[in-house]
LOVOKOL-485025 format. One record per residue (C-alpha): residue number from 1; residue in one letter; x negated, y, z. Coordinates in nm, 3 decimals, padded with zeros to 5 digits, always signed. Example, Ala and Ser with C-alpha at 12.3 -4.5 7.8 and 13.67 -1.06 7.14 Angstrom:
+------+-------+---------+---------+---------+
| mike | lokol |    east |   north |      up |
+------+-------+---------+---------+---------+
|    1 |     a | -01.230 | -00.450 | +00.780 |
|    2 |     s | -01.367 | -00.106 | +00.714 |
+------+-------+---------+---------+---------+
END
This chain:
+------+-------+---------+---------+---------+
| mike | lokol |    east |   north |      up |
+------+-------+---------+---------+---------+
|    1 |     x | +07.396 | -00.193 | -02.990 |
|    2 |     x | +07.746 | -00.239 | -03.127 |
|    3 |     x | +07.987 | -00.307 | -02.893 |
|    4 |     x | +08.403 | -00.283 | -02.844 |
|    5 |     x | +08.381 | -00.289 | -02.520 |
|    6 |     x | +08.168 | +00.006 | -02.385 |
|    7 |     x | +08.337 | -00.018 | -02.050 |
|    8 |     x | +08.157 | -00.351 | -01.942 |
|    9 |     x | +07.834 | -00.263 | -02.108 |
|   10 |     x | +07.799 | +00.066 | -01.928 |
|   11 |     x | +07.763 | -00.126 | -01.549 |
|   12 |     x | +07.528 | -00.351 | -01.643 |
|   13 |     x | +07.279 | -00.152 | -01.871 |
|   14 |     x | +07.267 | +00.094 | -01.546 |
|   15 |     x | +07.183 | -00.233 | -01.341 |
|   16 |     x | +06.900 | -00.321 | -01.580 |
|   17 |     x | +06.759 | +00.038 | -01.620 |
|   18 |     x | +06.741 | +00.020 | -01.161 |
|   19 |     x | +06.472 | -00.280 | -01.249 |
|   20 |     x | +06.306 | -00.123 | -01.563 |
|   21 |     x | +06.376 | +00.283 | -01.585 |
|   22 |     x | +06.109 | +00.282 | -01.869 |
|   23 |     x | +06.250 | +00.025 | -02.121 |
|   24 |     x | +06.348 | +00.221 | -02.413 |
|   25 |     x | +06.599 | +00.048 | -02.545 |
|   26 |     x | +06.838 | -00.002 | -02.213 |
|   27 |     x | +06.819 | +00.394 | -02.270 |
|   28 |     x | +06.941 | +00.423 | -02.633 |
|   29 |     x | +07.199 | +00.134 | -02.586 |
|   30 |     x | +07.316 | +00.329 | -02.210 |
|   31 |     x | +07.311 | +00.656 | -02.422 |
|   32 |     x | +07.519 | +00.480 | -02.729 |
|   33 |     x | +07.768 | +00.341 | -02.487 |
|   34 |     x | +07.820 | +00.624 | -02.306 |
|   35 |     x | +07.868 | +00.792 | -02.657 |
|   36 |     x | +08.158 | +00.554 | -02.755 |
|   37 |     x | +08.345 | +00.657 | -02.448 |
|   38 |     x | +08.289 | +01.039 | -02.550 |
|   39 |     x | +08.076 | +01.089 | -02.200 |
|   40 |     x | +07.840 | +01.296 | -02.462 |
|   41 |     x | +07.712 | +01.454 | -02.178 |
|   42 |     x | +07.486 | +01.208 | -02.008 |
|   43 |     x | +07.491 | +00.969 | -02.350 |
|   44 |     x | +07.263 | +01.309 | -02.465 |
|   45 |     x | +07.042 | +01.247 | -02.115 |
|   46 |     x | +06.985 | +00.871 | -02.192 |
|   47 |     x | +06.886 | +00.921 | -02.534 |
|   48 |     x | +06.715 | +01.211 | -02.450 |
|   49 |     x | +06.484 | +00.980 | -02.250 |
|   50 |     x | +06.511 | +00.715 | -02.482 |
|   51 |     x | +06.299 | +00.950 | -02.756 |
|   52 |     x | +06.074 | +01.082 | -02.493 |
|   53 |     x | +05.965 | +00.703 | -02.463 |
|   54 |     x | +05.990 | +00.580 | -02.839 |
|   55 |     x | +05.983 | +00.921 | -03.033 |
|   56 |     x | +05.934 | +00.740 | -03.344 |
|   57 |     x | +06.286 | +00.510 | -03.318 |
|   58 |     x | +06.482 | +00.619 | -03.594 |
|   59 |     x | +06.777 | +00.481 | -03.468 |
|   60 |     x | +06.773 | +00.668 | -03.122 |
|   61 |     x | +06.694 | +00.965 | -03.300 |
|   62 |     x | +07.029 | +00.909 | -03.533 |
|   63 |     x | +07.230 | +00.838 | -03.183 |
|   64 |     x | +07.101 | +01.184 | -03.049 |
|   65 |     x | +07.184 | +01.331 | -03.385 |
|   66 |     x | +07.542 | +01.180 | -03.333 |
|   67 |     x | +07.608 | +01.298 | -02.955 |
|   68 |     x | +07.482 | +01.695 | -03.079 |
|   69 |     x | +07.702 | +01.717 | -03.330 |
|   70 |     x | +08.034 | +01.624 | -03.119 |
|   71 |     x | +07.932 | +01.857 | -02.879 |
|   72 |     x | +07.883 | +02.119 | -03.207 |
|   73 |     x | +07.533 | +02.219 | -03.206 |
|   74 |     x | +07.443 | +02.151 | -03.487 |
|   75 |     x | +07.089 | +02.279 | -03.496 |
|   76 |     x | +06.928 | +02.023 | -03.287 |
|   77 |     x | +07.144 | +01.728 | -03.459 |
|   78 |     x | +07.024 | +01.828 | -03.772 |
|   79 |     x | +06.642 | +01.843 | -03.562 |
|   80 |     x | +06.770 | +01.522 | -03.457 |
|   81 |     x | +06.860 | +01.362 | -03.806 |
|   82 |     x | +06.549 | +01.464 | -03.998 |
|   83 |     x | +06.345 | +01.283 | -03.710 |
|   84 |     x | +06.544 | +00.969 | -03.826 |
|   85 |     x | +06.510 | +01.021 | -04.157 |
|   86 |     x | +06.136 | +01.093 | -04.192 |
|   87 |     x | +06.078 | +00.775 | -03.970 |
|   88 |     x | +06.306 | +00.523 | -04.205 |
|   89 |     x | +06.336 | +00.726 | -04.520 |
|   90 |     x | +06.516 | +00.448 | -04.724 |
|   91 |     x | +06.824 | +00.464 | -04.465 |
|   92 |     x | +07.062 | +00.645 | -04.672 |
|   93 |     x | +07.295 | +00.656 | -04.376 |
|   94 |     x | +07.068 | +00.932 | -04.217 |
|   95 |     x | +06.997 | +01.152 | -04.514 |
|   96 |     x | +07.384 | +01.188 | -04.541 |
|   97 |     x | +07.407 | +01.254 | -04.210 |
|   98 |     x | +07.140 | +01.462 | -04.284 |
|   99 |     x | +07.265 | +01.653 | -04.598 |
|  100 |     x | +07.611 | +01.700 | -04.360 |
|  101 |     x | +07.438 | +01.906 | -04.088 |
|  102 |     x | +07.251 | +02.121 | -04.332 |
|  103 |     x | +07.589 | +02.205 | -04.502 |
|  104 |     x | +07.735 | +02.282 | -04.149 |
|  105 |     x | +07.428 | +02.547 | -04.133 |
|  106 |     x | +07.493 | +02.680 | -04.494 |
|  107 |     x | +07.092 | +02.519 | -04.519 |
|  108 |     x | +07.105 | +02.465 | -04.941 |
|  109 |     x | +06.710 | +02.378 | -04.934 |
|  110 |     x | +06.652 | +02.052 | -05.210 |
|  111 |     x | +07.082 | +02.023 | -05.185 |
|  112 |     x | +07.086 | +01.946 | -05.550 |
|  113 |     x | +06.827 | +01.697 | -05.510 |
|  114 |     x | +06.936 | +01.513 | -05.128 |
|  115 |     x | +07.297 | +01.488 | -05.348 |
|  116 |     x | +07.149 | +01.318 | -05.658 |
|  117 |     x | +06.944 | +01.098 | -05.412 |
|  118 |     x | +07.287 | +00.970 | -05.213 |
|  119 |     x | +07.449 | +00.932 | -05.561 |
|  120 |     x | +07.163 | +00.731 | -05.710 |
|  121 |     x | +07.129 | +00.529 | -05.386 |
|  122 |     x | +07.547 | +00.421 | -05.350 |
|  123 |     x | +07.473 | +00.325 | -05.718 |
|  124 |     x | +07.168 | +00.083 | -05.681 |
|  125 |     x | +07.246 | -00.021 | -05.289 |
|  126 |     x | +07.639 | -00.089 | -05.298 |
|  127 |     x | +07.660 | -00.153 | -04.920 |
|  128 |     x | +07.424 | +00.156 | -04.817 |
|  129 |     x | +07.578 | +00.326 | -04.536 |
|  130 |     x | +07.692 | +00.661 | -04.692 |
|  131 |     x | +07.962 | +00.789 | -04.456 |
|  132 |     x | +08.287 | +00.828 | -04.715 |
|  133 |     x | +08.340 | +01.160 | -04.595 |
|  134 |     x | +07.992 | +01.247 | -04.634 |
|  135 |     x | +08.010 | +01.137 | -05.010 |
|  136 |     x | +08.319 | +01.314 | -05.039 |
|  137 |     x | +08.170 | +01.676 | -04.933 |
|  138 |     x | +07.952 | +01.662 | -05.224 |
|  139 |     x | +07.989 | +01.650 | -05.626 |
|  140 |     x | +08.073 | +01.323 | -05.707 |
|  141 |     x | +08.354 | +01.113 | -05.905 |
|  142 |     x | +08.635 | +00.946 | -05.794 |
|  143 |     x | +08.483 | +00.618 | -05.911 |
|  144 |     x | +08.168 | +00.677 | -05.673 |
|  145 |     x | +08.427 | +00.762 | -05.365 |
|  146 |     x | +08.590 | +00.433 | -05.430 |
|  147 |     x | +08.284 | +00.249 | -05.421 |
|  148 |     x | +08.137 | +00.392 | -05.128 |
|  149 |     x | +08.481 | +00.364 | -04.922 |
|  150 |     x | +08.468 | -00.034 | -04.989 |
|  151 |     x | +08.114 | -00.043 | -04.870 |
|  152 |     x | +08.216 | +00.158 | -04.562 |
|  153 |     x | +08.538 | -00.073 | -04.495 |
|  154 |     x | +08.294 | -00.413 | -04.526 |
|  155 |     x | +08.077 | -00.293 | -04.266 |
|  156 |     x | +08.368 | -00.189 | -04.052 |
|  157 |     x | +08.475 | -00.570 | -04.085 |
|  158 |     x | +08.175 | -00.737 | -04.022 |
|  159 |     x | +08.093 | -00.561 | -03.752 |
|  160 |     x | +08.412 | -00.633 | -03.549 |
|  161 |     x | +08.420 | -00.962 | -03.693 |
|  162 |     x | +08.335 | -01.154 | -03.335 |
|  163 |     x | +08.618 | -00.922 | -03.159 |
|  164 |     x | +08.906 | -00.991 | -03.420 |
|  165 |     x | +09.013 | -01.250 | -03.121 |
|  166 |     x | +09.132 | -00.941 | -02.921 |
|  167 |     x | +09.378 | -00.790 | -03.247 |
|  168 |     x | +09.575 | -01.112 | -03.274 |
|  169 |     x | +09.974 | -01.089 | -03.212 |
|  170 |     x | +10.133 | -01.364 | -03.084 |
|  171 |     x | +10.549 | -01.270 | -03.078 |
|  172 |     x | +10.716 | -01.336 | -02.758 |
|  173 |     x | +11.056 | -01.479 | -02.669 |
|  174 |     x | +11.178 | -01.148 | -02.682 |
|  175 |     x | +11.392 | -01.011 | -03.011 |
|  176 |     x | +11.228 | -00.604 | -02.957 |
|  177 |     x | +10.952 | -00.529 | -03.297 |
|  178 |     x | +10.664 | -00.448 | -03.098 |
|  179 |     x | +10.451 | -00.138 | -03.286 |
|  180 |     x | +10.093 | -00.131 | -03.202 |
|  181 |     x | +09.876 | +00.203 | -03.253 |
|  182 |     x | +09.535 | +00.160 | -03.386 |
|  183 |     x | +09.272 | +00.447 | -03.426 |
|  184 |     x | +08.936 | +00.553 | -03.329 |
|  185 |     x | +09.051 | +00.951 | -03.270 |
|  186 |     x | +09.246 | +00.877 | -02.929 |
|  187 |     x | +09.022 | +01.204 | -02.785 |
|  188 |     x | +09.052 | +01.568 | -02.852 |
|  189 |     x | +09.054 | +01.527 | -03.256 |
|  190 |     x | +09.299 | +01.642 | -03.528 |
|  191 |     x | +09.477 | +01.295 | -03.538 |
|  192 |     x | +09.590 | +01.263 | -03.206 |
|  193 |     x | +09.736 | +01.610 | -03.155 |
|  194 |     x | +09.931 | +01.527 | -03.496 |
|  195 |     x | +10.018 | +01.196 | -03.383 |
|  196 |     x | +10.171 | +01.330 | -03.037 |
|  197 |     x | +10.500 | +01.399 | -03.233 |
|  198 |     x | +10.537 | +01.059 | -03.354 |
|  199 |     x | +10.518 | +00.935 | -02.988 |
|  200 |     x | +10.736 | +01.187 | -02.862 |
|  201 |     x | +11.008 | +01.110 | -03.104 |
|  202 |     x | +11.047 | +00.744 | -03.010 |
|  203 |     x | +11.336 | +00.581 | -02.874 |
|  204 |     x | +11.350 | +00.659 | -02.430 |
|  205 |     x | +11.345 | +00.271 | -02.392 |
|  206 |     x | +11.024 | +00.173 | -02.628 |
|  207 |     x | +10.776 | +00.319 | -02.383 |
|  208 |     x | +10.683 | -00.050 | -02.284 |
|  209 |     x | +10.642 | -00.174 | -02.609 |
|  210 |     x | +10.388 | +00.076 | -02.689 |
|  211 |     x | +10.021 | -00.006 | -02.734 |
|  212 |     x | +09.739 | +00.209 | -02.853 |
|  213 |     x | +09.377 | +00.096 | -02.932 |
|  214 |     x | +09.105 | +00.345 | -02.930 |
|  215 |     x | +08.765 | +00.213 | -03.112 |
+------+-------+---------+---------+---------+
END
């Protein structure tokens, strides 16, 4: 489930789970949800019982993976990401996440070999979803970074293709430039505690023509 707008999906997966508490997937798209609005928490409880009912769904397993390592503990995300990756091994997209846990846990079993693996895979699979900073953490050329940034940006467009509606700007009578903010680290994270300056040092009067977007 891939959605912008968490808010209204929470309600109503919680209204379908009150008529079927055993569907997995109301679970793992609750969980995921819950997860985008950094409730990591209970996201962990829904796709905890998401895996208890499918424990073969790569994709929940990825999710759980996800919601560990926000809340830092990294030994059951990187539980959490082998699960995915032994049940879809051709998702490169979970062997990096992968290959990032066990580098959190100074793990160096088959490192040379999961890196050649991701670098072999960007090269024959140019839209494999290889996190850029994943790529970036490992040895590999500039050329490869590139390549695998692109692929990263495409995805990020397609997916929000059907909400683009909602980041159109349509200028008003008034004469004021209107600045919009745009960023998926609105939360505790390095980028909005640098940010808070910028903010801060803005004109007294252009508090109303301030907009941020978290994603």
């Amino acid at each position: 489930l891939e959605t912008a707008r968490p808010a209204e999906a929470i309600p109503e997966l919680r209204r379908a789970l009150q008529r079927d508490s055993g569907n997995a997937a109301l679970w793992m798209y609750l969980g995921t949800a819950l997860a985008r609005r950094h409730e990591l928490g209970e996201a962990g409880d829904c796709l905890r019982k998401c895996v208890a009912l499918e424990p073969g769904w790569p994709e929940a397993q990825f999710n759980l993976g996800n919601v560990h390592r926000l809340l830092g503990d990294h030994h059951e995300a990187l539980l959490a990401y082998r699960r995915a990756s032994d049940a879809d091994p051709g998702n490169a997209g979970y062997r990096s996440a992968l290959l990032g846990e066990m580098q959190q846990l100074c793990d160096w079993s088959d490192f040379e070999a999961l890196c050649a693996r991701l670098r072999r895979e960007l090269a024959e699979q140019p839209d494999s979803a290889i996190e850029p900073f994943a790529l970036i953490s490992i040895p590999s050329t500039r050329a490869e970074q590139l390549r695998c940034a692109r692929a990263y940006a495409r995805r990020i467009a397609r997916s929000l293709a059907g909400e683009r509606h909602e980041f159109r700007f349509h200028r008003g009578p008034r004469d004021k430039l209107r600045v919009g903010y745009l960023s998926a680290d609105f939360h505790e994270h390095a980028t909005a505690y640098l940010a808070a300056e910028l903010f801060e040092l803005l004109p007294a009067d252009a508090g109303e023509e301030r907009d941020a977007l978290q994603l």
